[in-house]
C-alpha positions as CSV (number, residue, x, y, z in Angstrom):
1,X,0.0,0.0,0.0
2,X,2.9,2.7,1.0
3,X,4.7,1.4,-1.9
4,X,1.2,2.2,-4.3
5,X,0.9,5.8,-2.9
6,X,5.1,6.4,-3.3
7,X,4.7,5.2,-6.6
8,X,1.6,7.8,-7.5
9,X,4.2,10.9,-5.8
10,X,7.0,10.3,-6.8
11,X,6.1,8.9,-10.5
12,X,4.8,12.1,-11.7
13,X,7.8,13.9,-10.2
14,X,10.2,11.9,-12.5
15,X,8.4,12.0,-15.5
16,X,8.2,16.3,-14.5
17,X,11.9,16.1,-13.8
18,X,12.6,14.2,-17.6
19,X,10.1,16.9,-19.5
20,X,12.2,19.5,-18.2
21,X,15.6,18.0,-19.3
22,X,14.3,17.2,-22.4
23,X,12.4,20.8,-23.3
24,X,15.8,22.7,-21.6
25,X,18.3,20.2,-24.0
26,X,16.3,20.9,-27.1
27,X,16.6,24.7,-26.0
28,X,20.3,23.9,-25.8
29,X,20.1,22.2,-29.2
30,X,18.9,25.0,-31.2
């Protein structure tokens, strides 16, 4: 159960984390 409701926190946080690499190394890119 505590493993469920880490899961739905911290999920979100490393897919957040991931977007924001991506969108600042495509800034980078151009």
């Amino acid at each position: 159960m505590i493993n469920t409701i880490l899961t739905l926190i911290i999920a979100p946080l490393i897919v957040g984390i991931l977007i924001e690499l991506f969108s600042w190394w495509l800034n980078k890119k151009q």
